[in-house]
N, C-alpha and C positions, 0 to 999 in steps of 0.2 A: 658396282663392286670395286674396280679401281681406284674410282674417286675415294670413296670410303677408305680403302686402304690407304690413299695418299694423307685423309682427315687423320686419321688415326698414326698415324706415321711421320707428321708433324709434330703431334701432341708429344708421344714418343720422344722423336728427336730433342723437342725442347728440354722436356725432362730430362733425356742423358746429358744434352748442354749441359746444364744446370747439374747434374749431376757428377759430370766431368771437375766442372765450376770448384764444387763441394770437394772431391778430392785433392784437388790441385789448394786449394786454402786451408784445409783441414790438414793434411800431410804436413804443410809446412808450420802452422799454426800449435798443432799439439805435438810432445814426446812420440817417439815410436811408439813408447810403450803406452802412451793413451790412445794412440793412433791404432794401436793392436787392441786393445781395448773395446773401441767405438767399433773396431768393421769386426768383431767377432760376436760383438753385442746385435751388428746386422742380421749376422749371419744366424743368431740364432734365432732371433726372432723368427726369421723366414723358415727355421727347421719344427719349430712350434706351430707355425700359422700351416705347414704342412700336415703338421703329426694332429691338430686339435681343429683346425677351420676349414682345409681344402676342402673336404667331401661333401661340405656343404655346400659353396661354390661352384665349384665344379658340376655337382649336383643336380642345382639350378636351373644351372649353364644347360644340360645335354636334357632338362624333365619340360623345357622352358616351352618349346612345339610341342608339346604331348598332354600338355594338362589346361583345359581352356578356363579355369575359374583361376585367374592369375591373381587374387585377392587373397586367397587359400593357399596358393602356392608360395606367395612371397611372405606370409603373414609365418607360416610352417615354416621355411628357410632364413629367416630374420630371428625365429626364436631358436631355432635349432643354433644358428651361429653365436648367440649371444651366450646359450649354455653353453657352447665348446668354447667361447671367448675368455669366463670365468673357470671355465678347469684349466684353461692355457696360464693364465694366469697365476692358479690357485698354485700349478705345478710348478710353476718358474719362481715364484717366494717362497717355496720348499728349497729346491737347488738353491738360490743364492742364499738362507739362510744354512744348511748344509753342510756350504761351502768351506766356511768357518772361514772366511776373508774378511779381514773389516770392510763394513761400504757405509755410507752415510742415507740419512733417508729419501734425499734428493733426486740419488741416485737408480736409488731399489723404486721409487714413484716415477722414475724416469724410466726405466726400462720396463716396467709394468704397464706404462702409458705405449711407452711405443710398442710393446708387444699386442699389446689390445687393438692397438689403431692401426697396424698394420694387418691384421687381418682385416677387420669391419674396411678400409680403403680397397684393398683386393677385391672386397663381396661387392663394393660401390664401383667399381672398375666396370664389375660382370653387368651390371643392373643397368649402365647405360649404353653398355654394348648391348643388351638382349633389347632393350629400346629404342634402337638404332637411334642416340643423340652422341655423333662423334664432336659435336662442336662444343655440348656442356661436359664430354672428353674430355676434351684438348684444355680448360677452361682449369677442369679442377688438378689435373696433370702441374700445370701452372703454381695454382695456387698453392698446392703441398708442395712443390720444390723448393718457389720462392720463402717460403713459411721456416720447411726446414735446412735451407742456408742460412734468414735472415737471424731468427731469434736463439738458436747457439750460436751463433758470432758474436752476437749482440752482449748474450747474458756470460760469454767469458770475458767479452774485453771489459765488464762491467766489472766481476767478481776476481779473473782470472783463475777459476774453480774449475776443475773437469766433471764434476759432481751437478755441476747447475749445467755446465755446457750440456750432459745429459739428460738432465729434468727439460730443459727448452727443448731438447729434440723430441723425448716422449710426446712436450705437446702441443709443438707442432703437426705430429702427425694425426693430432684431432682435432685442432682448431678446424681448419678447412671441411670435414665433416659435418660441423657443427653448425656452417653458414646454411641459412636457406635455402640459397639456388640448388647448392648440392645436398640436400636432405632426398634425394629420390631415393636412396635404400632405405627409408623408412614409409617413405608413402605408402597408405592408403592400409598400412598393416594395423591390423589387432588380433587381437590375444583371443579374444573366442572365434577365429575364424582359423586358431591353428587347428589343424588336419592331421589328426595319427596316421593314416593310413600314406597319404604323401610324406611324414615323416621316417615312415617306413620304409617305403620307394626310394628317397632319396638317399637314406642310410643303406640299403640293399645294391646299391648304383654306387653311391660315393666313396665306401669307408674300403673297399680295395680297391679302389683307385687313388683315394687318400693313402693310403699302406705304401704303395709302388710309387707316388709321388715323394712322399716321406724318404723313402730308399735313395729316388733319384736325387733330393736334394741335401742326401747325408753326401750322397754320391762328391758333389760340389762344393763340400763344408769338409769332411773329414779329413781332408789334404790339414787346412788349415790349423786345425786343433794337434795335429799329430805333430804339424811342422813348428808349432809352440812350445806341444810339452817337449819335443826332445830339441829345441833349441832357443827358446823364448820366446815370449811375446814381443821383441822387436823385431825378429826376425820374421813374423807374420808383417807387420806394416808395410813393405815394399813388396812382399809378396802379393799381399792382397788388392795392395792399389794396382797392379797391373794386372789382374785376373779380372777385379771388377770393373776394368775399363772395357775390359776386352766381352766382358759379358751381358752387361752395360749397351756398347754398340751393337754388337749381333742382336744380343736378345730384343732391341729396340724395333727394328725389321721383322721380325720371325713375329715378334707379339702383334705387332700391327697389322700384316697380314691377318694373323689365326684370327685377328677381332672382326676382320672384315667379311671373309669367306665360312669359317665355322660355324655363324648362326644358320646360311640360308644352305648349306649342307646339312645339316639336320633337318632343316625343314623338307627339302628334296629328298632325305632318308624318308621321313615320317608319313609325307604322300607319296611314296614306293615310283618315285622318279628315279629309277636305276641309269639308264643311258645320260641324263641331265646330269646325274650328281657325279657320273665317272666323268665325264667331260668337264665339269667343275672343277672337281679334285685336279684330273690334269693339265688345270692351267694357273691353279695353284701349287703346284709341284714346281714349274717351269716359272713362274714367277718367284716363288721362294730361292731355289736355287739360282734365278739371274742377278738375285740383289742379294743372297747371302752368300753366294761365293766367290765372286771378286773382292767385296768387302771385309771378308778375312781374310783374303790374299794379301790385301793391300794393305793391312791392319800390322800384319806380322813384317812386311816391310818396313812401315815405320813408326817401330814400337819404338826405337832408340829416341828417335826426335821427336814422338807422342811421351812417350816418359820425361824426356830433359826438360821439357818447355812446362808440364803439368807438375807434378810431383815435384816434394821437398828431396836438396840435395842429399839427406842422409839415408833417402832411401830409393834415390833415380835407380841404380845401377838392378839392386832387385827387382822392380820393377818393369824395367825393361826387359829382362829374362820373362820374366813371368808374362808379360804382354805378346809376345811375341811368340808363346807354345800355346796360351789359353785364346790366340784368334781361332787356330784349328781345335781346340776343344771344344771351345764356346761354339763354332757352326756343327759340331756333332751333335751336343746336345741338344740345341735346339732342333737341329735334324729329326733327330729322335722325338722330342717332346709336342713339337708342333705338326707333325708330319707322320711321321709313323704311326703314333700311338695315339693320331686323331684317328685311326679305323677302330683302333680296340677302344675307342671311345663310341663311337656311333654305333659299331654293335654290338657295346652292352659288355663287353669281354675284357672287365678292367681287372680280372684279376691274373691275368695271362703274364702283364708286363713284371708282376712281383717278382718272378724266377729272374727275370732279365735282370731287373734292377737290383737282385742278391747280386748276380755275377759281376755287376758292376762294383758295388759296393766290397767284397774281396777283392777284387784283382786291385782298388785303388789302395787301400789298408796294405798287402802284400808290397805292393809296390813303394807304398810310400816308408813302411819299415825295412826296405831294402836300400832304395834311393834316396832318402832322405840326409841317413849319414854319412854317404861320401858324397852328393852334390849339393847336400844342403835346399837350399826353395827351388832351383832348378829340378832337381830329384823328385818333387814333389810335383812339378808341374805338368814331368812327363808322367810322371806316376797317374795324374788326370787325364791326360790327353789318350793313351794304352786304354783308361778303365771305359773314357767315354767312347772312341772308335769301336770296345768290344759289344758294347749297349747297344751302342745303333745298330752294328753288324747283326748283332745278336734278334730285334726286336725286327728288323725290318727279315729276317729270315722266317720267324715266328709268325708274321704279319700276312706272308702268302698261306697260309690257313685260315683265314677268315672269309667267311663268305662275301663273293660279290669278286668281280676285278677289278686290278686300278691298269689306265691305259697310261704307260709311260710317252710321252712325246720324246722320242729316244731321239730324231735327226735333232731336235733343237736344241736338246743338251749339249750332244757331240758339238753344233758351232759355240756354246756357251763354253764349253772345255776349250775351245781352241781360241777364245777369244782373253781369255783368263789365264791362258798358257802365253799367249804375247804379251798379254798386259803384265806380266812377273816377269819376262825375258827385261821388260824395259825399265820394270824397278829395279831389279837388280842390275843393270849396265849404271843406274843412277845413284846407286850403293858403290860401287867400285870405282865410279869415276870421283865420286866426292869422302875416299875411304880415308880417315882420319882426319877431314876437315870436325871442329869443334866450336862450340859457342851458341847462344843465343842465335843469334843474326843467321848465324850457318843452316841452323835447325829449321830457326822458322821458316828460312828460303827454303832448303831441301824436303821439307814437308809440302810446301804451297805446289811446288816442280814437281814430287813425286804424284799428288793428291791430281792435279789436273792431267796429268801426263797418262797416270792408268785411268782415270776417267774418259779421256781422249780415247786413246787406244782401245781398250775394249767399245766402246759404243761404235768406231770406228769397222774393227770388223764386225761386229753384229751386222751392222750395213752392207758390210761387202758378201757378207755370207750369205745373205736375205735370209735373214731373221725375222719370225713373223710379227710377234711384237712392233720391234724395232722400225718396219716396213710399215706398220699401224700408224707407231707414233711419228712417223715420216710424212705421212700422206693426211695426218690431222694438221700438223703444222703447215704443210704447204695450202691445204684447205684453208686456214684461217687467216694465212698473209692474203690469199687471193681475195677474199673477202673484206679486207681490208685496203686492198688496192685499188685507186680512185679510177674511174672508168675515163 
């Protein structure tokens, strides 16, 4: 299970790399106002592939141990997504004609592409985790990153269009679909082996889970549009580049766990392994929180010198703001999303989180039309960080109502909290001592000092506290120098 999480979490990482990569050239490369452009043209994508393809996915995901004719089931889930792919579609050329904005047809095949292709990548995602192949993962992770840095770079310096830059990102997000090796969301499917009655099941399972997904990821997005119409779309560009960095890194941890642990907790649901699957869960609880809480501790330390060094100078400064409230949003919502409402997934009660995710969704609207006009994207980002703290609160309150217990490993946290409490005593003595130093050179150094010094430090007490993990990976290393030590 570790391994697999470390496979997957690799693949992850590289992708945010690369995704990082993609900011930092893009920011500086296009206007703010293409820049605002392109990450709300993201964002919707991902609000569509919520509102028209999650439930299927998802689906999938939790029907995948329960239904042994997987020829049926996949054939059923492939055409179900492909009809939700063309109403996502059909919906999104309604709006942008609508709209009444001129757009070019490049651009409207361009976002039509990447909207389609990001869903059907997502269903390709599910299909190789429920397969356990984290290594043709990590593979096609690769391939759609490299794909979509390489061929909008490529096709602006060509034309210097934003119109083509967008047609190239549409398709790049299905070229890489379309190779071979990665065709497994299509294997072995056909059309007379779809199944109504599993279409049934998984619409009965999916579409309020899809609903309360939909919510959480307006939850994420309606900062954004609000912080537009009442202040521009440049004003979104530095916003958003520091929000998706920061959701970006967290979310790259939290996903690679859930991909590792998720499937065989279901499986242990579905053979009524109760003591096994709680003893699971609580060592995926304590491993989520060991790598996702210092990691946005350390995030929000150095958002300034992660923003200066990445992002264009027109929009460092917002950026930084933003990077630096959305590390603590970004681990709520993941909190929430991979954590909590993996129960109300496994027992079937996906439609519990919608009330959550309403309250969510007000409190961030309320907020963001209060704060918005006197702090401007700042205003907004506390406006998320308030909506997202009240979701989790909210969900994991909700969550002791469901059948079964979870066993919290409470002593391991406590040294995790105190180990996360030193490791921020020591970024912050390294904020203060270097406070007004500025430049390139200053950044990069003060980032490389901050980046190994809380790495140092917390690993360091986990040690001292005897941490059972940490005590693990202690006695495997000394195990394999001895093994390698000439007699």
């Amino acid at each position: 299970m570790i391994r697999a999480s470390g496979i997957y979490m690799v693949g992850r990482a590289l992708a945010a790399l690369l995704t990082i990569a993609s900011i930092a050239i893009f920011s500086r490369l296009l206007s703010p106002a293409d820049y605002g452009v392109y990450t709300l043209t993201i964002t919707t994508s991902a609000l569509f592939n919520a509102l028209f393809c999650t439930w299927v996915i998802q689906s999938l995901f939790r029907m995948y141990a329960e239904v042994p004719d997987r020829v049926r089931l996949q054939s059923s889930g492939l055409f179900a997504l492909l009809l939700s792919a063309v109403l996502s579609a059909l919906s999104a050329l309604a709006v942008i004609l609508l709209s009444g904005r001129p757009i070019t047809a490049e651009m409207t095949i361009g976002m039509l592409m990447l909207l389609t292709g990001y869903s059907v990548y997502e269903y390709s995602n599910v299909q190789l985790t429920l397969q356990r192949r984290p290594a043709l993962f990590v593979q096609l992770q690769l391939a759609k990153l490299l794909l979509t840095l390489a061929l909008p770079l490529a096709a602006f310096f060509v034309s210097r269009r934003f119109d083509h830059f967008m047609f190239a990102l549409g398709l790049a997000y299905w070229l890489p679909l379309l190779i071979p090796r990665f065709l497994t969301w299509a294997e072995g499917v056909r059309v007379r082996h779809v199944d109504r009655a599993i279409l049934g099941h998984l619409a009965r399972y999916g579409l309020p889970l899809s609903f309360s997904i939909l919510l959480v990821q307006l939850g994420t997005s309606l900062d954004r549009y609000i912080l537009g119409a009442k202040q521009g779309v440049d004003a979104v560009a530095g916003y958003a580049a520091g929000a998706d960095l920061a959701i970006f890194s967290i979310g790259m941890m939290a996903s690679s766990l859930s991909q590792a642990f998720y499937p065989r907790l279901l499986e242990l649901h579905s053979a009524q392994e109760d003591e096994e699957e709680r003893q699971l869960y609580s060592q995926y609880i304590l491993l989520f929180v060991g790598l996702l809480l210092p990691s946005a501790v350390g995030l929000h330390f150095v958002a300034d010198d992660l923003a200066w060094m990445i992002t264009g100078t027109a929009i460092r400064a917002d950026a930084a703001v933003s990077l630096g409230l959305f590390a603590a949003t970004a681990l709520l919502i993941n909190m929430k999303s991979f954590v909590v409402d993996l129960r109300y997934q496994i027992a079937k009660r996906t439609a519990l989180p919608i009330v959550n995710a309403g309250v969510m969704i007000g409190l961030l609207v309320v907020g963001c039309f209060v704060l918005i006009p006197i702090y401007g994207g700042a205003g907004a980002a506390w406006a998320s960080l308030i909506a997202a703290a009240a979701g989790c609160t909210i969900a994991a309150l909700v969550s002791t109502r469901l059948p079964g217990t979870v066993s919290l490993p409470l002593a391991d946290l406590g040294k995790i909290a105190v180990a996360v409490t030193a490791m921020a005593a020591f970024l912050h003595g390294i904020d203060r001592w270097s406070y007004g130093a500025t430049g390139w050179t200053v950044a990069l150094v003060r980032l490389a000092v901050q980046i190994f010094t809380g790495i140092a430090v917390y690993c360091a007490i986990l040690v001292a506290t005897n941490f059972g993990p940490a005590r693990h990976a202690l006695s495997r290393v000394f195990a394999f120098r001895a093994r390698r030590r000439p007699l």
